[in-house]
C-alpha positions as CSV (number, residue, x, y, z in Angstrom):
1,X,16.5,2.5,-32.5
2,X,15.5,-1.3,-31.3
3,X,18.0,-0.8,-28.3
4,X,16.4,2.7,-27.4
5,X,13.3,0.9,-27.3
6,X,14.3,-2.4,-25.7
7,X,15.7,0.4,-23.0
8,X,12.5,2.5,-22.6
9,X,10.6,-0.9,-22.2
10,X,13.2,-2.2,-19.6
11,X,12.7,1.0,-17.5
12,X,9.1,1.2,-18.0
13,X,8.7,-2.3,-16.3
14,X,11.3,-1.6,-13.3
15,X,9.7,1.1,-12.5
16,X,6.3,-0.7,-13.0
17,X,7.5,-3.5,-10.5
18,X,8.5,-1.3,-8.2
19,X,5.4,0.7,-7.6
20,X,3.4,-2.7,-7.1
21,X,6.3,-4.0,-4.5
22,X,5.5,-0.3,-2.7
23,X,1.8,-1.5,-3.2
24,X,2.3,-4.8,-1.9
25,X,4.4,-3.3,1.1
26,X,1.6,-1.0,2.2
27,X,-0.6,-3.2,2.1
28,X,1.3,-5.3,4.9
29,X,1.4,-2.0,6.8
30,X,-1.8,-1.7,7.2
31,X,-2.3,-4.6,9.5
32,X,0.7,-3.3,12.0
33,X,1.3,0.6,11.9
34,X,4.5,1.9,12.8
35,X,3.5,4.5,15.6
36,X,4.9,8.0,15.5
37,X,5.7,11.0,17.7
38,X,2.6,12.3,18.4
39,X,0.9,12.4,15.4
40,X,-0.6,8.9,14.4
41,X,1.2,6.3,12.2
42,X,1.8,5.6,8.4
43,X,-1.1,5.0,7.3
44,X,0.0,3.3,3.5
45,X,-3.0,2.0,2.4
46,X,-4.7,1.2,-1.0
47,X,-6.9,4.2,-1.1
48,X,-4.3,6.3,0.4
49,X,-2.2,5.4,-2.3
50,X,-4.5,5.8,-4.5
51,X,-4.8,9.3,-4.3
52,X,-0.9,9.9,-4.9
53,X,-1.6,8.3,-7.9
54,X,1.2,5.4,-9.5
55,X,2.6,7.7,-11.4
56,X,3.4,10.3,-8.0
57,X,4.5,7.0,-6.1
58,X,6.8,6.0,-9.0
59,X,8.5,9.5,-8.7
60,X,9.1,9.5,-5.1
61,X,10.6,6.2,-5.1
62,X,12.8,6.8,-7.9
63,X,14.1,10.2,-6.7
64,X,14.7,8.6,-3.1
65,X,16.6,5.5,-4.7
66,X,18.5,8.0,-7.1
67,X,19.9,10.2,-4.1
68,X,20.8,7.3,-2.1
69,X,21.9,4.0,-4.5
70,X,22.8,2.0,-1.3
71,X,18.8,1.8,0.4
72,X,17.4,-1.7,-0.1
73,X,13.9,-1.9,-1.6
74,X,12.3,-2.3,1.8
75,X,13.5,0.6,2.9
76,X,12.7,2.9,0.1
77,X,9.4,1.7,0.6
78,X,9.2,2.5,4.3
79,X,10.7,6.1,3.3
80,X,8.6,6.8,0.5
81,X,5.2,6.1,2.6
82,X,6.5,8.1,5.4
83,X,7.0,10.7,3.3
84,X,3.7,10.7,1.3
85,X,1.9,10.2,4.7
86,X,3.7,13.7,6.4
87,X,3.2,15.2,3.2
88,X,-0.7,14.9,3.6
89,X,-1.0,15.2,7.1
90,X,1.5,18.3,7.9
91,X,-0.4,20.0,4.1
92,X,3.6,20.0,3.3
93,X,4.2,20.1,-0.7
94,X,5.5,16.8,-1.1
95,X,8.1,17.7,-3.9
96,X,9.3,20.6,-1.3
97,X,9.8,17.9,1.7
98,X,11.4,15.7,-0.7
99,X,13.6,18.2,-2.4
100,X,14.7,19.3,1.6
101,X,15.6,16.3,2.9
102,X,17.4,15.0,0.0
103,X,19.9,18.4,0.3
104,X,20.0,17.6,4.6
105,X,21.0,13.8,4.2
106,X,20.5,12.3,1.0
107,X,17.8,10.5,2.7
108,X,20.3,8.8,5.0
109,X,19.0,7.8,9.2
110,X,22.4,7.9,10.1
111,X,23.6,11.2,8.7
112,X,25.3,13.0,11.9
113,X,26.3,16.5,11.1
114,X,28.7,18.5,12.8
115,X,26.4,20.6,14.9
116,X,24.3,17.3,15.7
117,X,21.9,17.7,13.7
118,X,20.2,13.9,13.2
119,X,19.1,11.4,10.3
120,X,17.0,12.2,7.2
121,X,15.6,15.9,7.7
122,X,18.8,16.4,9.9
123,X,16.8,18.1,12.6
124,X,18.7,19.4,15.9
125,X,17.9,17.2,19.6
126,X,16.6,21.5,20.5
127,X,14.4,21.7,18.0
128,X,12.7,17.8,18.7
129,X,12.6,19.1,22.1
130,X,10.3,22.7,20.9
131,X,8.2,20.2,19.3
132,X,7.9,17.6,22.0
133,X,10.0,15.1,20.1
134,X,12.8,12.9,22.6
135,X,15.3,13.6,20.3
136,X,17.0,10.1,20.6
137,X,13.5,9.0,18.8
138,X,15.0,11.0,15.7
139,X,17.1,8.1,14.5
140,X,13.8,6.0,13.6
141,X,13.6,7.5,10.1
142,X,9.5,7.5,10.7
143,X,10.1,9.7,13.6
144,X,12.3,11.8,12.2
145,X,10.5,12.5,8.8
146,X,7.1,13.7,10.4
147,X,8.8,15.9,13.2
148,X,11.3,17.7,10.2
149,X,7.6,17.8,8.3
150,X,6.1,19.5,11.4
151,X,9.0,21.9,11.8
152,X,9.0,22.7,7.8
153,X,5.5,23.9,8.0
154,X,6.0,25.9,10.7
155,X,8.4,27.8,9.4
156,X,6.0,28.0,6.2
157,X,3.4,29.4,8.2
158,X,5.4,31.9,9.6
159,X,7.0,33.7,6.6
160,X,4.2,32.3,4.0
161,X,7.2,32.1,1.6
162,X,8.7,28.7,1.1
163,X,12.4,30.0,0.1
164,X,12.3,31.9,3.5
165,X,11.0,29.1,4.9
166,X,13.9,26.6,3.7
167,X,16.3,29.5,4.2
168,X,15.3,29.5,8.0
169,X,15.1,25.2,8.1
170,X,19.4,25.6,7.7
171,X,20.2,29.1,9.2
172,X,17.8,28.9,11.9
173,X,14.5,31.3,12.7
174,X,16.2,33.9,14.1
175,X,18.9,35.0,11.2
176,X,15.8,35.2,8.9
177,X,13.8,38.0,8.7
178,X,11.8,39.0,5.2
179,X,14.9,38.2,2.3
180,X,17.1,35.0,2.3
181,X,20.3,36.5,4.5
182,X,23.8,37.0,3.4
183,X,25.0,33.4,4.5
184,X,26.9,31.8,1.7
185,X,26.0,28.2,3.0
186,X,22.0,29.1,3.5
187,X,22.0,30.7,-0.1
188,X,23.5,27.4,-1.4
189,X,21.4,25.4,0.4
190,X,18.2,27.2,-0.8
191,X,19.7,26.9,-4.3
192,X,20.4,23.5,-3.9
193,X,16.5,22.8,-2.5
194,X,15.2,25.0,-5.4
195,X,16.6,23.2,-8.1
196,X,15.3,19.8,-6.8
197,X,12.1,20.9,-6.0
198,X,11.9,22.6,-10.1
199,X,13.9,19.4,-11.1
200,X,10.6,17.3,-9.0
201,X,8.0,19.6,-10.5
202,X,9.1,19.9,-14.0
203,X,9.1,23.9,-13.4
204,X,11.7,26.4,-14.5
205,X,13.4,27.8,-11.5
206,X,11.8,30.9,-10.3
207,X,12.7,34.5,-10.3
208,X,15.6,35.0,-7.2
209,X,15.0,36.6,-4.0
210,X,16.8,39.7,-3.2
211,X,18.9,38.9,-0.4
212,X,19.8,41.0,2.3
């Protein structure tokens, strides 16, 4: 029981430190803001933060840093901000954006698939293009997180249905019509996105789509 304890209190004050370093890193943001594609810049300060809430930014950093053991603190910093800050400014569920880009790269900015898709959110140089996005700014993780943001909550908008959605973020707009398709790797995927966003949310996995 005394090491259970000793354990709970040893995580309790990691994860503690760790939301003030994020704190403390935001703060230093706020003097130089890293620009983005269009859209503004990270804006990580203390009342932004505050409305995440330390218990939301504890979350987010620990899910990044589980998916991906090898980022330094600095950078899961940098990530999580970027992140919270697309989140609010693209009105993209943050747990949803989280849970996608974890399943596209593990949240790594040098994840090349072999189509060409590029970094984090894996988006392809076509697709940066459509949204006025050089595509060779997509290996700035900043970049690269708000334009995959921008492109999720597009495809949001446009089937109002955020499995369709996901479904049409890895099979592409045009094999997606009103039921997740018949493509055993986009079915995965959206099972995959599904059971971190209820694993982020606490939820129990809703009912299946019928696919076509």
């Amino acid at each position: 029981m005394k090491v259970r304890i000793k354990w709970f209190l040893g995580f309790g004050a990691l994860a503690i430190i760790g939301a003030l370093s994020f704190v403390a890193f935001a703060l230093t943001q706020t003097k130089s803001p890293v620009e983005l594609a269009d859209s503004g810049s990270v804006k990580g300060s203390v009342e932004s933060l505050s409305g995440s809430g330390l218990a939301e930014v504890v979350r987010v950093r620990e899910f990044i840093k589980t998916k991906n053991i090898y980022l330094t603190e600095s950078e899961v910093n940098r990530l999580s901000m970027a992140f919270i800050d697309a989140s609010r400014k693209h009105e993209v569920d943050l747990w949803l954006l989280l849970s996608v880009a974890a399943s596209e790269s593990h949240f790594r900015a040098d994840a090349i698939s072999r189509v060409g898709c590029i970094g984090i959110m894996q988006l392809k140089p076509s697709t940066a293009r459509s949204l006025g996005v050089d595509p060779a700014r997509l290996y700035d993780p900043i970049v690269n997180i708000d334009t995959g943001t921008r492109y999720l909550k597009q495809l949001i908008d446009k089937y109002d249905d955020i499995y369709l959605a996901v479904a049409a973020y890895n099979a592409g707009p045009s094999r997606v019509s009103t039921t997740i398709p018949q493509i055993r790797e986009t079915k995965q995927y959206v099972a995959r996105v599904s059971n971190k966003h209820n694993e982020l949310i606490g939820t129990a996995r809703p009912n299946a789509r019928t696919a076509e």
